[in-house]
C-alpha positions, -999 to +999 in steps of 0.1 A: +395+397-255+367+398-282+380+370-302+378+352-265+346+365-256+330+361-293+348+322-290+332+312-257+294+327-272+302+303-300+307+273-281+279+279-259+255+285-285+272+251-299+261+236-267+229+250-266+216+237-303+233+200-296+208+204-266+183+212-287+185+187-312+191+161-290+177+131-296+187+135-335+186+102-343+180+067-328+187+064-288+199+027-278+199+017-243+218-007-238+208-037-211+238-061-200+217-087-196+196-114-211+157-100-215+132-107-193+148-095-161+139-066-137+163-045-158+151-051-194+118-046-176+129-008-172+142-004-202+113-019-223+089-001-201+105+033-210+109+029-248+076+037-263+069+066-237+106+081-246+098+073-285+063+090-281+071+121-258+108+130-281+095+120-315+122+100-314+131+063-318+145+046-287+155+009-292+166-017-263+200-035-271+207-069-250+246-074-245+245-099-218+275-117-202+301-116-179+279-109-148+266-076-169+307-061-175+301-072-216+273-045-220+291-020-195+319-018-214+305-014-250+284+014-234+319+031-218+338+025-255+307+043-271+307+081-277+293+107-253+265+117-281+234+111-263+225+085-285+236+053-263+227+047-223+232+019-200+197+011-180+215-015-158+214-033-120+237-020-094+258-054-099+281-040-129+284-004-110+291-013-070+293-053-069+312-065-100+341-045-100+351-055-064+347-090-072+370-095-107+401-081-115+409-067-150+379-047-158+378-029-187+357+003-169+359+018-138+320+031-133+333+058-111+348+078-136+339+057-171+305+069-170+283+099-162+253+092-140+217+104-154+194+089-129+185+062-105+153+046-120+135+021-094+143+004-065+131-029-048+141-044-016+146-082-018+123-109-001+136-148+013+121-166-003+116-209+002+100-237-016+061-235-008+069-270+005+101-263+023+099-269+058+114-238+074+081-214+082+101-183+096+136-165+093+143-181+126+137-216+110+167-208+083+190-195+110+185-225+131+188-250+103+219-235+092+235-232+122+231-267+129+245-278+095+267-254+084+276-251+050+249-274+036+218-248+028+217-235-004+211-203-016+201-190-058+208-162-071+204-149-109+242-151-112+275-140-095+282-107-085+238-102-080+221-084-055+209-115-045+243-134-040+254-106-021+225-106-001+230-142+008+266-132+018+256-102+037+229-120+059+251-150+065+277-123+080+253-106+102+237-142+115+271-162+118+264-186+096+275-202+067+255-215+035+261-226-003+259-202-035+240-218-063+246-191-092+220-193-118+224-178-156+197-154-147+167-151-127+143-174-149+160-202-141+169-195-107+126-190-101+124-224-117+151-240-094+132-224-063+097-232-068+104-272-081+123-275-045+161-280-064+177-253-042+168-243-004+161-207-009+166-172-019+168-136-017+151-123-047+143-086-058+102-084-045+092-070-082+107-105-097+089-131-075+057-114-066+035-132-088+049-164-077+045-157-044+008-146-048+000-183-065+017-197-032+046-216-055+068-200-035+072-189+003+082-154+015+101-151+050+113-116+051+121-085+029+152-065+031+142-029+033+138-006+061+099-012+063+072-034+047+071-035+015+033-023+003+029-053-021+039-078+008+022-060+037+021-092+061+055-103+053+081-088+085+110-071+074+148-089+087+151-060+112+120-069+129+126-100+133+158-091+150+181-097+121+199-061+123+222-046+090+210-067+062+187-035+043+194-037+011+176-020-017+179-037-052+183-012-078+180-001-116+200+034-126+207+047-160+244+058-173+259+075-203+297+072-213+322+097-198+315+134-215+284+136-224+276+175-229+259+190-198+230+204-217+224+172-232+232+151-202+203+179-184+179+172-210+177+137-210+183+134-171+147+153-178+131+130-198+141+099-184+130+108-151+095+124-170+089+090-184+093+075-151+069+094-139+042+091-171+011+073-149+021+038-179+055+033-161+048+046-126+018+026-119+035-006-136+064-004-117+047+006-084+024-026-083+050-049-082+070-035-058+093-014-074+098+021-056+104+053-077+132+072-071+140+095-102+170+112-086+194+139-095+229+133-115+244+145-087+227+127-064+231+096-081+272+105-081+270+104-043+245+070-043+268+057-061+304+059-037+284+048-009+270+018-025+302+013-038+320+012-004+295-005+011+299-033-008+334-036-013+332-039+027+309-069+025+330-087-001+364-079+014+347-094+046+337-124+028+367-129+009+343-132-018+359-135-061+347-147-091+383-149-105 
């Protein structure tokens, strides 16, 4: 019973200095996507304040591709140290793995969640010189020509493709999914009139949308979003279970030591908060969330089921 009681001591005092020491050397967080993007915008926003505040160095690894499942997995084959994170969408962890078959993760039980970082409802968006005005413009357009207005997203498997989806469901009507290798292009495509329209995360298009290049309809969330105060929301205008909330969480391979998985749960959500990143993100739309690990856990079925139920509805694959 000593040895046992003298072993457990051991490994929790173990526990405790890996804890301590942790961040011991470089931290990579790893983005599965290209830079430039609302995600690499976390990321790169939370580097120098995590390098600064744990006198350690924190470094930002793009491994984009595959609709974000290239980056996902390196970060799930990586080992539970502390010293590598994925700051990534909500695509590779509820969306993706509904849509394609042979995954090499499951982010239910690959990964540990440390925190949901941001969120941002999505806006429809139009050419300025399109000629629907209003939400009830697009529905009537499409509903006389089915099939034939088309949508950009920033790729497969997006917030915004599934948004698309998710509001031709609810309206009964049908349009066409222009994927784009990212949102860059996809902005481009938008404002020089190549594609029809677009649900795009608020924080990505906001400046565009301020110089008038591009035309707001509606936002997604619950209520108006603070940086679009005139723009309605889609359940005002009588367009009823399309709320969707775009956003950015951070995740650590499978087994991460508690203490350690504590202590930077701590710090992310610290930097978050530091007055840099907060007011940053906050005017452009992004809303702070800074949950729990266990809160983040049970985000994360329900987004999950939420959107398998959309794209089992649609029918929708990318394989």
């Amino acid at each position: 019973m000593k040895q046992f009681l003298c072993a457990a001591l051991a490994g929790l005092s173990l526990a405790a200095a890996a804890a301590d020491a942790w961040p011991s050397k470089t931290v990579t967080l790893v983005v599965p996507f290209p830079p430039g993007g609302s995600t690499d915008q976390v990321a790169r926003a939370l580097m120098p304040v995590m390098s600064e505040s744990l006198k350690q160095s924190f470094i930002v690894d793009n491994r984009a591709g595959a609709t974000g499942t290239i980056g996902a997995t390196f970060v799930k084959r990586a080992p539970a140290d502390g010293n590598t994170f994925l700051v990534t969408s909500l695509g590779p962890l509820v969306i993706v793995p509904h849509l394609m078959k042979g995954l090499q993760f499951d982010p239910l039980k690959d990964f540990d969640p440390v925190t949901v970082a941001v969120a941002s409802p999505n806006v429809l968006v139009v050419p300025a010189a399109s000629p629907h005005k209003s939400v009830a413009d697009v529905i009537a357009y499409e509903k006389a020509n089915p099939g034939k207005m088309t949508f950009a997203s920033a790729g497969a498997g997006s917030s915004d493709h599934l948004t698309a989806e998710l509001f031709w469901q609810q309206t009964g009507t049908t349009g066409i999914h222009v994927p784009y290798k990212g949102g860059g292009p996809a902005h481009t495509d938008i404002m020089g009139g190549q594609v029809d329209a677009s649900f795009q995360n608020v924080n990505a298009v906001l400046q565009y949308i301020k110089a008038g290049r591009m035309r707001p309809l509606a936002v997604t969330s619950a209520k108006r979003s603070p940086v679009l105060p005139d723009v309605p929301t889609l359940s005002e205008l009588g367009v009823k279970g399309v709320e969707v909330t775009s956003w950015q969480a951070i995740v650590a391979p499978k087994g991460l030591p508690a203490d350690v998985r504590e202590k930077a749960a701590a710090a992310f959500v610290a930097a978050l908060n530091d007055p840099r990143v907060k007011d940053q993100f906050t005017g452009i739309g992004f809303e702070m969330v800074t949950n729990t690990p266990a809160q983040f856990a049970t985000f994360m079925q329900t987004e999950s089921a939420r959107w398998k139920k959309v794209i089992e509805t649609g029918k929708i694959s990318l394989d």
